[in-house]
N, C-alpha and C positions, 0 to 999 in steps of 0.2 A: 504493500500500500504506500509506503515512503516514495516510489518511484512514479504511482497513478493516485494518487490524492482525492482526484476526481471520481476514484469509485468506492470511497467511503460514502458519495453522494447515494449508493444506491444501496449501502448495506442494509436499512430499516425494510425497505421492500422485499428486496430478496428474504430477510431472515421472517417476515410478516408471512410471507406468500407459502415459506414452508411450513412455519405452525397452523398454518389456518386447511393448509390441503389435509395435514397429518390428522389434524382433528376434526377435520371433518370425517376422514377415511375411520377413525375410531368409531367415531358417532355410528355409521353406518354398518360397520361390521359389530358393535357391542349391541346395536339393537337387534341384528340378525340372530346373534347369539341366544339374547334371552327369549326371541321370539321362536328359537330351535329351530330356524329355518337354515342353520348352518352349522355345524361341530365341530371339532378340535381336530378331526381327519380333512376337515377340508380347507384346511389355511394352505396350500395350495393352489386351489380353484380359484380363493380367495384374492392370492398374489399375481396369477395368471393374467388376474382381470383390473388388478388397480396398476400393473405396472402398463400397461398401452395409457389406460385413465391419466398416472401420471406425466407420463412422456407428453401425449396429444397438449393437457391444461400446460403444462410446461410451456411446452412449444407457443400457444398462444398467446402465454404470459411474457415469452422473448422477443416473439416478432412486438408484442406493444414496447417493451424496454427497447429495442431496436429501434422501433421508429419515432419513442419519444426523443431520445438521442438525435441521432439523423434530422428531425425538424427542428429542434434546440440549435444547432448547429447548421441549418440552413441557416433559418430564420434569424439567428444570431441574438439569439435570445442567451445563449452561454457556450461559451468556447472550450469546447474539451480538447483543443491542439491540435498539432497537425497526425497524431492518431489516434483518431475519433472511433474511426472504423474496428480499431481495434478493442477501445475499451465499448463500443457496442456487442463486439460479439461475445465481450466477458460476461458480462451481461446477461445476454440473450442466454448464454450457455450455461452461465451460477442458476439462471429462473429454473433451467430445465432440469438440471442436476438436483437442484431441493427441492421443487415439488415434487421429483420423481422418487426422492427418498421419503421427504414429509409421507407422502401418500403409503413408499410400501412399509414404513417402520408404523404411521399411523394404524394401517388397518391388520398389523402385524403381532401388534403388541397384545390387545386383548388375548387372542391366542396366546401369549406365552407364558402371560397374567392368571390366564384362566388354568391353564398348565401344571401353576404351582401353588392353583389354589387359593389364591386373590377374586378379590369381585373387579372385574376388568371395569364395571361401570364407575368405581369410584376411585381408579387412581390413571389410568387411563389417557384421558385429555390434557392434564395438566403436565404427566409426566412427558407424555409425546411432543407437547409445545416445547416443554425444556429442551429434551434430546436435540428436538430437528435446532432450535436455536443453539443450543452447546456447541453441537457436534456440522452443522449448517454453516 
């Protein structure tokens, strides 16, 4: 960061956009769980499906940081230097990388909660936002 300064500007999004995929993906698999529409043999099925989920929201989440970038620097609204380009596709490519884990550690965790015999409903979301922020 000492050398691109300019993408401490972007760190609250990026770290925001993985807690909120991660917890959401809990939300969605801890409701499954208690509603038995899903059990502990199928955090597989599970991960199959939130990892395209993550990748695609990702992706969507980059091309926006990409062309917020790119028209800042048209428009000359703020100058990221003469490699713009560059810190766009750090960018593009941090969004895609932590949603795609926010998502799989998100809808991961209850299963592993529920594994060792925890209620995945109540440590869950909060623990997931730390992780994907900690570890993000």
């Amino acid at each position: 960061l000492e050398k691109a300064i300019v993408l401490t500007l972007f760190i609250p999004l990026i770290m925001s956009s993985g807690g909120n995929s991660g917890s959401q993906a809990t939300s969605l698999v801890i409701r499954a769980l208690a509603l038995r529409e899903i059990g502990l043999r199928d955090w597989w099925r599970v991960a199959l499906r939130e990892l395209p989920t993550g990748l695609v929201l990702g992706a969507m989440l980059g091309v926006v940081g990409i062309c917020r970038i790119a028209l800042w620097q048209y428009f000359g609204f703020y100058d990221y230097g003469p490699h713009w380009v560059l810190i766009a596709a750090t960018v593009g490519a941090a969004l895609i990388g932590i949603v795609t884990f926010g998502s799989l550690s998100g809808s991961m965790l209850p299963f592993a909660l529920k594994r060792i015999g925890f209620d995945p409903a109540s440590a869950s979301a909060p623990f997931v936002a730390t992780l994907v922020d900690v570890t993000g």
